[in-house]
N, C-alpha and C positions, 0 to 999 in steps of 0.2 A: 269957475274952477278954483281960484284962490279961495273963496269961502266956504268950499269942499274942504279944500287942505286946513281952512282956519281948523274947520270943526274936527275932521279927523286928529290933527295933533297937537291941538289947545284940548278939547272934550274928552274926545274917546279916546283914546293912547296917551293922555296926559301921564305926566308920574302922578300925580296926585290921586289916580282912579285905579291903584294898585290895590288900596285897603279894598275898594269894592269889589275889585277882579278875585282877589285869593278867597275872600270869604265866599263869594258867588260860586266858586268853583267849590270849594267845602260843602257847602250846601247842597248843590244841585248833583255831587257824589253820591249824597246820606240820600236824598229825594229819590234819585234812580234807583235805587236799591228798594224802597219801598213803592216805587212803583213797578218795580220787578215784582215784588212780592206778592202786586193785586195783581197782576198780570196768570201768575201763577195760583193766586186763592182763589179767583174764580175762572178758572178750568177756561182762561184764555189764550193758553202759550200756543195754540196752532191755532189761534186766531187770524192770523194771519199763514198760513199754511206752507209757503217756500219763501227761500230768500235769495236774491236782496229782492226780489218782487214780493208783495204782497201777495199774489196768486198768479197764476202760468199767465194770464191776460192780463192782469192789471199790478200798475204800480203801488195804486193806496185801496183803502179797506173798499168795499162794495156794499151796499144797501143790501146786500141778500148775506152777509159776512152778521149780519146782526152786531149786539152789542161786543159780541167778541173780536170780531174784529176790529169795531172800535177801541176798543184799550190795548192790544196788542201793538197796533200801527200807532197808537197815541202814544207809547212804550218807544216806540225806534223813531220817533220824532223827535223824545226829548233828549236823546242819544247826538241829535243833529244841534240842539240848543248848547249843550255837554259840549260840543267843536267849536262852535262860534266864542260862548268865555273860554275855552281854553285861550284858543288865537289869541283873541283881546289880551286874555292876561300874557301870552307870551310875546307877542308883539310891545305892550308895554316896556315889560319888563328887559326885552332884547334893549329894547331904544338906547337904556341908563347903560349897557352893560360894557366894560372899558375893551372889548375883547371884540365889541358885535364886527368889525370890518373883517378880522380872521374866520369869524361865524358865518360872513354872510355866505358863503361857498355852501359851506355840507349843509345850511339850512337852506338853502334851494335847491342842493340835489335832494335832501330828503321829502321837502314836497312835489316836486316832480316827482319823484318816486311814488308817492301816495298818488297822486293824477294818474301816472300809471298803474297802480292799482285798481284805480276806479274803472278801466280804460279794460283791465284783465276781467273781471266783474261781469260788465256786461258785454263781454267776447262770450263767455261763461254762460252768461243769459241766451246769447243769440245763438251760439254755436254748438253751446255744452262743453264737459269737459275732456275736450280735445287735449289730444300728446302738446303742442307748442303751446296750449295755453297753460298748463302744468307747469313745463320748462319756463316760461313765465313767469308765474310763483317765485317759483325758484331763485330765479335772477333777481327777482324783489325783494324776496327775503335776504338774499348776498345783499345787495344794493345797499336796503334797509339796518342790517345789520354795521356795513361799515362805514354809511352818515354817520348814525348812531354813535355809534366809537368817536369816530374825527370831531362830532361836536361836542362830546363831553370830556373829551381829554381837552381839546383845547380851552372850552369852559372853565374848565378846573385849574389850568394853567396858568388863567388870569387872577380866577377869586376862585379859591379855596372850599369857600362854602357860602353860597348865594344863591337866589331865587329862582336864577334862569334854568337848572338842570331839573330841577323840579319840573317847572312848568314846561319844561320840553319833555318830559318822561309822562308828565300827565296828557300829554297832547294824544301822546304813541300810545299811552293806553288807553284811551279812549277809543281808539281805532281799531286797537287790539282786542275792548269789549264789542265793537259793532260785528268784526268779523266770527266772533267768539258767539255773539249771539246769534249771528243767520248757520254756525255747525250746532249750535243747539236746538234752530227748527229741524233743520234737515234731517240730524238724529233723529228726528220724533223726539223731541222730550227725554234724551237719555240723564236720569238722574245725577252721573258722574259728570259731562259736562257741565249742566247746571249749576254743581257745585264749584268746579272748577267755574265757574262767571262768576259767582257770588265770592270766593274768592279773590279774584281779581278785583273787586268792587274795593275788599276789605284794604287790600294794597290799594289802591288809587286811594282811596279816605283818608289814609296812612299818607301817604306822596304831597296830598292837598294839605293836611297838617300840617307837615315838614313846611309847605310853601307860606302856612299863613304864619305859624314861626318865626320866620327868619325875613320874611316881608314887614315884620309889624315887633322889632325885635320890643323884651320888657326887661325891667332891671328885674334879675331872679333875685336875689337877696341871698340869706343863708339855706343853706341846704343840709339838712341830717345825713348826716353818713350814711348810716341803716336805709334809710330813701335810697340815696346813691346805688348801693349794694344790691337792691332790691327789685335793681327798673330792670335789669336783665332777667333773671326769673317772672319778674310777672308780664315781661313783653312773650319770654314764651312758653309760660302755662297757658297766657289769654290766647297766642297763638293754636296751642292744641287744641284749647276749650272752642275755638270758632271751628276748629278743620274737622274735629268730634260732631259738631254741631250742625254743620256740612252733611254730614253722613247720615246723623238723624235724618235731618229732613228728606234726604231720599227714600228711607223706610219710611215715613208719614202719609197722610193720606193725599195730601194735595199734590198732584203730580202735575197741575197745569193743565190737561186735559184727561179726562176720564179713562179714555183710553191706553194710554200712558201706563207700561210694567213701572214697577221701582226695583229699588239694588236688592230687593230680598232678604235682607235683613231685619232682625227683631226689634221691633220699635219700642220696646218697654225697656230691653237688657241694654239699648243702644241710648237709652234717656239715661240711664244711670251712670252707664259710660262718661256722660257728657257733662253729667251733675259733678263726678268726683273732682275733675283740674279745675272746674268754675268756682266748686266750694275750695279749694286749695288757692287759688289766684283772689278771691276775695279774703282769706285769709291775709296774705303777704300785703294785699292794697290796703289792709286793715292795718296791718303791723307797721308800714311805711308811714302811712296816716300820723298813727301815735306818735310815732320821734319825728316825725317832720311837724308837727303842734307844738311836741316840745321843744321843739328849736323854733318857728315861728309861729307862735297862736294867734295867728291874724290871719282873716282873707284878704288883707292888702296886699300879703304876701304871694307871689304868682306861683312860686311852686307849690304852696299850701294848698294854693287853690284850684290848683290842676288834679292836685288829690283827693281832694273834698268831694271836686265834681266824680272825680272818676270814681271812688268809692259810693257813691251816689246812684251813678248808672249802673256798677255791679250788684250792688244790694236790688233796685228794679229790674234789675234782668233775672236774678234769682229768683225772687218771687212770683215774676210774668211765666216763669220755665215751670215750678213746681205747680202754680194754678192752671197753664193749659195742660201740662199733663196729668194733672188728676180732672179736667175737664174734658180729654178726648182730643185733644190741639185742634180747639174752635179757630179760626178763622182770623179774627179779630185780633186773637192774641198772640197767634202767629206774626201776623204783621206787625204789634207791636214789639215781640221779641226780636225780629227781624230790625226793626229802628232800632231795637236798643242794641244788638250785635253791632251794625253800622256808625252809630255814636261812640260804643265802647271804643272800636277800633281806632276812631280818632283822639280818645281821650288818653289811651294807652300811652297812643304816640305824644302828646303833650305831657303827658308825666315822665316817658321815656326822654324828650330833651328838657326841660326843666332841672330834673335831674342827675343832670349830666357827672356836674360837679362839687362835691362839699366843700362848704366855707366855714 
């Protein structure tokens, strides 16, 4: 038992295994997104055909489920990897926090509260949905909603701006994508929620940023005004430009399975739509670019080069957009625009704090 606890809190919840936690979590945000995106390129989103079961009989995919169902169930598996780093990293990160004894309260009722979730889940399963298990819901989401509150007021009350509210927002939203994702089978594939998940993805990438930020802080150096001025605009043209982009993809061809309507929308008039705030947001990341060079022409410099990169992945997303659309939106390049959406969204957010303030 003692060399349990050695390893759990010398190893795994050490401080020192925060730099691994935050970027693990970054990472495996951008990765879910593109493994949504195969999930959906090759016509497997009711691969797994109900939820939370894999099908009315069985829990995980079925040899008669073919390849589809393998990726699909492969999909809501890494959803379950997605909970274990969060924990780690919020666990870690609770340990250091000068407030955790006031926290320990709403952060147990708010996992019993998820326990109880799981517990409504498959009531749901066994019973269907019955009037008390609705009321249920219900009381969860109350429940849910005022943890929630108690531990980020008191959070904040301690430290102002630190790692732990992050990584407890990232926890919730991860939870928030599993449940998100079994009303997107059940819909059949309705294009609006989908979008509304991919969304959500874009926030969590965003939240994971904030976390590796402020877990891993860096001297920013000088900052051009013009930069400064700038990160509010291009935080939301890039905003329009992904929720435009959103829309596309439900007029596209890939609905995830064959059978599958889309929003019925023109997919040509709805590409240009989405070309105009991308070509205007790379504009301003262009402009920002320049006076933040001429105030530091160096990549040693971190806000420089939060710019550099960002400008970098907006120029590749431009051209990944204008080649699958005059290619027919192959496949391939979907998925890579889809990483480069998911990248952008983090980078956004790193020029968004970088920026914060000119010196």
């Amino acid at each position: 038992m003692q060399m349990l606890k050695t390893i759990w809190f010398d190893k795994i919840v050490a401080e020192k295994r925060i730099r691994l936690y935050v970027w693990l979590s970054l990472a495996t945000q951008i990765l879910i997104v593109v493994t949504g995106g195969l999930v959906r390129l090759t016509a497997s989103g009711l691969g797994c055909p109900t939820w939370p079961k894999c099908t009315d009989e069985s829990l995980v995919s079925t040899p008669e489920m073919g390849i589809h169902g393998i990726i699909e169930f492969g999909n809501r598996l890494l959803t379950i990897v997605l909970l274990v780093i969060a924990l780690l990293t919020f666990i870690t990160i609770f340990r250091t926090h000068p407030a955790k004894r006031q926290l320990l309260a709403p952060t147990l009722a708010f996992f019993a509260t998820m326990v109880l979730l799981v517990v409504s889940l498959v009531l749901a399963v066994v019973v269907g949905s019955e009037l008390y298990v609705i009321g249920l819901w219900v009381l969860i989401a109350v429940l849910t909603i005022t943890f929630v509150a108690t531990f980020i007021r008191r959070a904040k009350r301690a430290i102002r701006i630190s790692t732990l509210v992050p990584a407890f927002g990232l926890g919730l939203g991860i939870i928030g994508q599993a449940v998100l994702g079994g009303i997107t089978v059940l819909t059949q594939l309705n294009p609006w929620i989908v979008g509304l998940h991919f969304v959500l993805s874009s926030y969590l990438i965003s939240l994971a940023s904030v976390m590796v930020s402020r877990a891993l802080p860096k001297t920013l150096g000088p900052v051009a005004p013009l930069a400064t001025k700038l990160r509010w605009p291009v935080a939301a043209v890039s905003s329009i430009t992904i929720l435009i982009g959103v829309v596309v993809t439900g007029a596209g061809p890939h609905a995830g399975d064959v059978d599958t309507p889309r929003n019925g929308l023109d997919l040509e008039i709805w590409q240009h739509y989405h070309s105009y705030p991308g070509y205007l947001m790379l504009i301003l990341i262009a402009a920002a670019l320049i006076a933040q060079w001429r105030t530091a022409p160096a990549l040693q410099s971190y806000p420089t080069r939060a710019l550099v990169l960002l400008f970098l992945t907006s120029v590749a997303q431009a051209v990944i957009g204008v080649v699958q659309a005059r290619m027919g939106v192959p496949p391939f390049l979907v998925a890579l625009h889809m990483l480069g959406a998911a990248v952008l969204s983090s980078m956004v957010t790193f020029y968004w704090l970088t920026a914060k303030k000119a010196k």
